[in-house]
C-alpha positions in Angstrom: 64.6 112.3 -28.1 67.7 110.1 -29.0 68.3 109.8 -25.5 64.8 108.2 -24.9 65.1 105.7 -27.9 68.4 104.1 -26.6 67.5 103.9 -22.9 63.8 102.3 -24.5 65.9 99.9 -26.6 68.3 99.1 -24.0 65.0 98.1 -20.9 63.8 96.0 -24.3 67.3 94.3 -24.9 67.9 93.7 -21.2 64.2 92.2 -20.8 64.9 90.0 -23.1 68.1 88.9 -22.3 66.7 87.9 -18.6 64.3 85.7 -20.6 66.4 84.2 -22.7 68.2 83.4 -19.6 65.6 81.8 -17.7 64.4 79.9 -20.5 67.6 78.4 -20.5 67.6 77.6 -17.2 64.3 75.7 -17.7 65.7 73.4 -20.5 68.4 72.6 -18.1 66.3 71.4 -15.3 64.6 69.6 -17.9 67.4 68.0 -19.6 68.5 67.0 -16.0 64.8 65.4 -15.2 64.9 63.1 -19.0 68.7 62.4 -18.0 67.3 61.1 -14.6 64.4 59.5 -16.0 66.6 57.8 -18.8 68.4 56.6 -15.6 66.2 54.9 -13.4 63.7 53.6 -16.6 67.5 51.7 -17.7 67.1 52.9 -21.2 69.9 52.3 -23.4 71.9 55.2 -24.4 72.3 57.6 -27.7 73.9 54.9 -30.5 76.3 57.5 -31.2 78.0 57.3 -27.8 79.7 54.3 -29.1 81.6 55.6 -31.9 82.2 58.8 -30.1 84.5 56.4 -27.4 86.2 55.4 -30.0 87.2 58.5 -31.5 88.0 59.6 -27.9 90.3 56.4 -27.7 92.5 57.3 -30.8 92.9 60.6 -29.6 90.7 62.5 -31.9 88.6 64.6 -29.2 88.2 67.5 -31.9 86.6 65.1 -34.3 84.4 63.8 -31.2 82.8 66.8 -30.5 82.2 67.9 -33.9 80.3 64.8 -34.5 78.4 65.2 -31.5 77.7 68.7 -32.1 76.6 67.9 -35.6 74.8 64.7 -34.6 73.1 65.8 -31.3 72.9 69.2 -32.4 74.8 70.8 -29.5 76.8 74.1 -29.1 80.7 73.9 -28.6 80.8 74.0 -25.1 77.9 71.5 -24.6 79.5 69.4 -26.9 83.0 69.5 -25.3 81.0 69.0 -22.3 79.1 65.9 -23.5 82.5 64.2 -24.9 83.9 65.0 -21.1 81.3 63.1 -19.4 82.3 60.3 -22.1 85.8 60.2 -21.3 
């Protein structure tokens, strides 16, 4: 009977990872298709991308990312990410 509840709760946990997943997925093709229209519609870009160069011009990458983690609301690897693209 144990046996059944684990290998139920483990289909359920595994279904919903592969969800999770392609939701993810979706929010990136997304974010790709706004980055693109933003692009080609020459819209000016976040304000914050201005003080964020010049934190990464003094050498303070670490302060960088936390304020565009906290500002743009980012994870730490998006946010390392988004300071990369910056550099």
């Amino acid at each position: 009977m144990e046996y059944i509840l684990i290998i139920i709760s483990l289909l359920i946990i595994m279904n919903l990872w592969a969800k999770v997943s392609k939701l993810e997925g979706r929010i990136k093709g997304m974010q790709y298709t706004i980055n693109q229209l933003t692009q080609q519609l020459g819209l000016p870009e976040h304000p914050i991308n201005d003080e964020l160069r010049q934190l990464i011009k003094e050498g303070e990458d670490v302060k960088a990312i936390k304020k565009a983690r906290e500002t743009l609301g980012l994870s730490l690897l998006e946010g390392k990410e988004y300071i990369d693209k910056l550099k």
